[in-house]
Backbone as CSV, one residue per row, in Angstrom:
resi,resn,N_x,N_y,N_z,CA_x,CA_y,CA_z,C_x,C_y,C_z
1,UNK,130.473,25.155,137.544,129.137,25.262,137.003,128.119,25.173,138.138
2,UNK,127.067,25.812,138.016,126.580,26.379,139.174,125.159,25.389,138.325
3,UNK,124.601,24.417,139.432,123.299,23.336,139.063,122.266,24.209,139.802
4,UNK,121.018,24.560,138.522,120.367,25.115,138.903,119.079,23.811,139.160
5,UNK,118.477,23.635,140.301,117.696,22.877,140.551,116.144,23.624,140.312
6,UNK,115.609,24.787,140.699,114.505,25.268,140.264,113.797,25.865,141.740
7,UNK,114.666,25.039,143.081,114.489,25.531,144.622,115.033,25.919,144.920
8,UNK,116.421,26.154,144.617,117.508,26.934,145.369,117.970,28.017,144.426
9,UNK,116.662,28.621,143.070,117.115,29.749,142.747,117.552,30.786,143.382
10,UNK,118.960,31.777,142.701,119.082,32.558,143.916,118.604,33.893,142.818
11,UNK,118.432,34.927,143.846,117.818,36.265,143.145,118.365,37.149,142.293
12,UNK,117.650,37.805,141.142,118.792,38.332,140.563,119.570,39.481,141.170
13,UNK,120.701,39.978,140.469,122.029,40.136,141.125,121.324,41.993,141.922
14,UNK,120.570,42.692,140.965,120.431,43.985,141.747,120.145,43.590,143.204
15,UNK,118.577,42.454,143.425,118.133,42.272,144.416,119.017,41.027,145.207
16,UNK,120.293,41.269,145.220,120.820,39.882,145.636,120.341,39.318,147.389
17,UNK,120.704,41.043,148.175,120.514,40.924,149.361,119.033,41.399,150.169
18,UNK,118.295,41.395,149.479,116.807,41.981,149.875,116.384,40.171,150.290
19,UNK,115.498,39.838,151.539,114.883,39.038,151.985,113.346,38.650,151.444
20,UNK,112.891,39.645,150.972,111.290,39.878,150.341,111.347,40.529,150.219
21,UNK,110.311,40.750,149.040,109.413,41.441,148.646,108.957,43.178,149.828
22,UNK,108.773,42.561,150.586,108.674,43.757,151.507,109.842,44.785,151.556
23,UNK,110.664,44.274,151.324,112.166,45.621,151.576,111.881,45.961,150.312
24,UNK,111.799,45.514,148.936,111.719,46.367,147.842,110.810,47.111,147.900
25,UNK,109.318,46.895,148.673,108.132,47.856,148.988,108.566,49.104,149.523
26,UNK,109.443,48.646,150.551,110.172,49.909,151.681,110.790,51.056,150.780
27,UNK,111.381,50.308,149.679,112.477,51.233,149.078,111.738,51.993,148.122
28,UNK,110.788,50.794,147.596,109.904,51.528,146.815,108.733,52.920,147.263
29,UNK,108.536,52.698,148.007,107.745,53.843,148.967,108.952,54.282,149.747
30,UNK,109.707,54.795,149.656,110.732,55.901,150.398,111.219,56.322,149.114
31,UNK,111.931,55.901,148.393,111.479,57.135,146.882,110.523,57.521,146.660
32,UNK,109.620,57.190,146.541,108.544,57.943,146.465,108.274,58.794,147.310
33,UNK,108.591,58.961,148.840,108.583,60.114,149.478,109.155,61.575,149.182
34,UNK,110.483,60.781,148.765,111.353,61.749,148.214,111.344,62.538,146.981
35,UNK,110.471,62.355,146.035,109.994,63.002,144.631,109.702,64.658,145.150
36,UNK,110.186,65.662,144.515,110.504,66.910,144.333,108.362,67.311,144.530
37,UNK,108.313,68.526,144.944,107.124,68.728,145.325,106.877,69.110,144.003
38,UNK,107.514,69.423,143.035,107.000,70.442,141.748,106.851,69.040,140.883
39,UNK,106.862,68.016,141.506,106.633,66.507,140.488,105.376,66.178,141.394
40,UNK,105.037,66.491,142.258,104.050,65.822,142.590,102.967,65.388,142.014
41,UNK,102.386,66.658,140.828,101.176,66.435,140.025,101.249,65.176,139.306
42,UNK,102.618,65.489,138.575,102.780,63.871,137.442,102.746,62.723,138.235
43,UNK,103.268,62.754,139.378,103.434,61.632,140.069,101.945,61.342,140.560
44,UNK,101.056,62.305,140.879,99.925,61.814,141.447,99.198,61.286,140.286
45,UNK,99.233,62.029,139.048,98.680,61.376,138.087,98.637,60.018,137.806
46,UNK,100.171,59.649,137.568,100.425,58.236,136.940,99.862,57.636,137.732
47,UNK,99.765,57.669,139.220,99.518,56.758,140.187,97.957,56.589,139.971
48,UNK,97.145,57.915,139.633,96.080,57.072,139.154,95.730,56.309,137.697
49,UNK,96.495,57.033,136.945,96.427,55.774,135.472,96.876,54.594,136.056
50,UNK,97.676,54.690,137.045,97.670,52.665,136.869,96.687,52.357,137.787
51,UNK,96.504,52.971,138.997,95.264,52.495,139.768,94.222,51.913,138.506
52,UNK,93.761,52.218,137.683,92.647,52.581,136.612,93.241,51.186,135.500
53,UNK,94.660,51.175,135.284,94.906,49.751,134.507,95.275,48.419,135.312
54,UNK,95.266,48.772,137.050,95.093,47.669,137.713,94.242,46.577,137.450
55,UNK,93.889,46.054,136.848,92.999,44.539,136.453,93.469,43.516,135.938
56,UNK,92.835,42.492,136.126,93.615,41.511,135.086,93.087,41.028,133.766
57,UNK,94.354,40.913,133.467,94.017,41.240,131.694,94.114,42.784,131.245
58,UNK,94.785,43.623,132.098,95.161,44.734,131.593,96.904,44.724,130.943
59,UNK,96.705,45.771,130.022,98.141,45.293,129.225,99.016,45.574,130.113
60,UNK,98.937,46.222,131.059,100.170,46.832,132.060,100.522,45.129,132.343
61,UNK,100.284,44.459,132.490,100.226,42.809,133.063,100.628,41.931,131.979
62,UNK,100.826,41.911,130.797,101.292,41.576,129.739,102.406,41.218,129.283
63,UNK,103.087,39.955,129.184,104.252,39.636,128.828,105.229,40.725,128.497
64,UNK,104.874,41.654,127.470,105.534,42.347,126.610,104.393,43.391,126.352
65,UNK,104.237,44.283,127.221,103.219,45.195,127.260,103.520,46.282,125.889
66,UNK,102.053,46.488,125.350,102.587,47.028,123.763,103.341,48.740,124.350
67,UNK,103.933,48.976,123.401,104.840,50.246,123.678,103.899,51.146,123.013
68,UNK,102.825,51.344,122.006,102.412,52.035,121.565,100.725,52.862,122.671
69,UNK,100.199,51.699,123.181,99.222,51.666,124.581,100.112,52.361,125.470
70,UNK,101.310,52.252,125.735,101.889,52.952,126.674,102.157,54.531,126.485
71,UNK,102.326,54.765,125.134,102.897,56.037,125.172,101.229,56.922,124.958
72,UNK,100.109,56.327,124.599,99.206,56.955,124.600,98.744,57.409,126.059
73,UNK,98.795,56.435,126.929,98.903,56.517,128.285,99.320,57.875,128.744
74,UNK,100.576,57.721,128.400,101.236,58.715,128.910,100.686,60.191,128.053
75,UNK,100.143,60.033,126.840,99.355,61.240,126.400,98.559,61.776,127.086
76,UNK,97.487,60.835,127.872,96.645,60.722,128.420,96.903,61.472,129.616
77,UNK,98.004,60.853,130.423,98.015,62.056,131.599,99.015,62.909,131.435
78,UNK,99.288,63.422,130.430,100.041,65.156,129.872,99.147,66.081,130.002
79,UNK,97.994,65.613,129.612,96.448,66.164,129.586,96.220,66.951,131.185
80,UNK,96.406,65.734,131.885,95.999,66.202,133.485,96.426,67.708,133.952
81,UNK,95.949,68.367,134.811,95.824,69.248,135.421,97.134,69.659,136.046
82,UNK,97.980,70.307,135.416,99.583,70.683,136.279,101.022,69.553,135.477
83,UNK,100.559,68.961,134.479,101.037,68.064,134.101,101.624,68.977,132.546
84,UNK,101.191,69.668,132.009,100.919,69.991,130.892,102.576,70.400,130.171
85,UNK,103.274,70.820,131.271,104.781,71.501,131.166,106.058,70.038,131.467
86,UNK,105.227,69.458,131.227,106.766,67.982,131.632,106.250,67.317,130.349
87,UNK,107.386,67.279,129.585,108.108,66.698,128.594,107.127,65.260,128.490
88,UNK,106.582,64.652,127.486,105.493,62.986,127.534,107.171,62.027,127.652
89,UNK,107.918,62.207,127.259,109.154,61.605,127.402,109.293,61.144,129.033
90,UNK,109.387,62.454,129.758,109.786,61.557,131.342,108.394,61.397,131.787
91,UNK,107.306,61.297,131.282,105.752,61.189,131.715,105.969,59.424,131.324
92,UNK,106.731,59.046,130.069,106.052,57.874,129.682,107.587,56.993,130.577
93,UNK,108.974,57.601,130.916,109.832,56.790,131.779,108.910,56.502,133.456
94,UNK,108.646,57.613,133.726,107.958,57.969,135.256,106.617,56.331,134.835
95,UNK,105.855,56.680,134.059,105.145,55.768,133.861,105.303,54.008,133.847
96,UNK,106.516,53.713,133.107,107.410,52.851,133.138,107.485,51.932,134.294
97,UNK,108.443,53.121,134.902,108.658,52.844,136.411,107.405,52.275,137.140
98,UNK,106.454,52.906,137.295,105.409,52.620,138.247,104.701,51.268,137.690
99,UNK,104.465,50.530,136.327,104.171,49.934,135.754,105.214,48.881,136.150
100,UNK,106.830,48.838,136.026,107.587,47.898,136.531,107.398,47.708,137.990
101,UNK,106.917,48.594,138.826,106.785,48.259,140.457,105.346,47.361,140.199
102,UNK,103.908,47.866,139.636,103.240,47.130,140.065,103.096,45.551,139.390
103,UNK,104.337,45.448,138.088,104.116,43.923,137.469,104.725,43.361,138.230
104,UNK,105.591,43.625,139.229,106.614,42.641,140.605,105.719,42.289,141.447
105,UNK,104.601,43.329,141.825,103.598,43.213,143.067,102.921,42.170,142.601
106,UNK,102.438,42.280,141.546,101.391,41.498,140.670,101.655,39.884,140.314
107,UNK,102.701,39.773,140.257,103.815,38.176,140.321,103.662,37.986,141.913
108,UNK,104.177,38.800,142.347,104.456,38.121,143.657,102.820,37.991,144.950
109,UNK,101.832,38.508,144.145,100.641,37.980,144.891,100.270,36.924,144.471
110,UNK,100.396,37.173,143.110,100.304,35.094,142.412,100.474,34.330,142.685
111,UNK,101.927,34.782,142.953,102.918,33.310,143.500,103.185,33.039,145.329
112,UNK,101.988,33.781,145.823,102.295,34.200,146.938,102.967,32.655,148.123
113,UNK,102.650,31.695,147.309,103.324,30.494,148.495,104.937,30.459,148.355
114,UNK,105.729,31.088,147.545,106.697,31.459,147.349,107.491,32.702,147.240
115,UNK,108.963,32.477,147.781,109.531,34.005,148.368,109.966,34.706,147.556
116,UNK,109.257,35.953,147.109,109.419,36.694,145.424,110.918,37.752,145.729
117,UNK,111.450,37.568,144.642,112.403,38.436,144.853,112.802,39.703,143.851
118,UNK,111.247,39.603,143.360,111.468,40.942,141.966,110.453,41.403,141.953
């Protein structure tokens, strides 16, 4: 039985061997390099819907962010300019994604006297 004291949590198992926060940044911005040029539009999009729900007290930040705000979201930039031909389905996963990168960022500036590992 493994005594969990509350200081010597260890990280969960995807991120077992990442040191910080910073290597998931790395990885996180080098996929993102790599996104197909004919995705670029959606991708530039989402990146500004969340720029735009960056605040606090925005639902993106929300325990249990509502699923129904989200998929309007993602209505929202189907709309955008070059966006119009991709499925709201991988608009609202793509969305997801970027929403799970910035609620890790968003913990781990909080908690910044401690070494975040998600």
């Amino acid at each position: 039985m493994v005594y969990n004291d509350g200081l010597n949590k260890m990280p969960f198992s995807p991120f077992y061997n990442y040191d910080s926060s910073d290597s998931i940044d790395n990885d996180y911005f080098y996929m993102q390099s790599i996104i197909p040029e004919s995705m670029s539009d959606i991708s530039a999009a989402i990146t500004d819907e969340c720029d735009k729900l960056e605040y606090e007290g925005s639902y993106m930040f929300d325990e249990y962010p509502d699923k129904l705000r989200m998929c309007e979201t993602a209505h929202h930039i189907k709309k955008c300019p070059g966006c119009e031909r991709i499925d709201e389905s991988i608009i609202l996963a793509l969305l997801a994604n970027e929403m799970l990168h910035r609620r890790r960022r968003h913990r781990c500036r909080r908690n910044w006297d401690r070494k975040c590992y998600y």
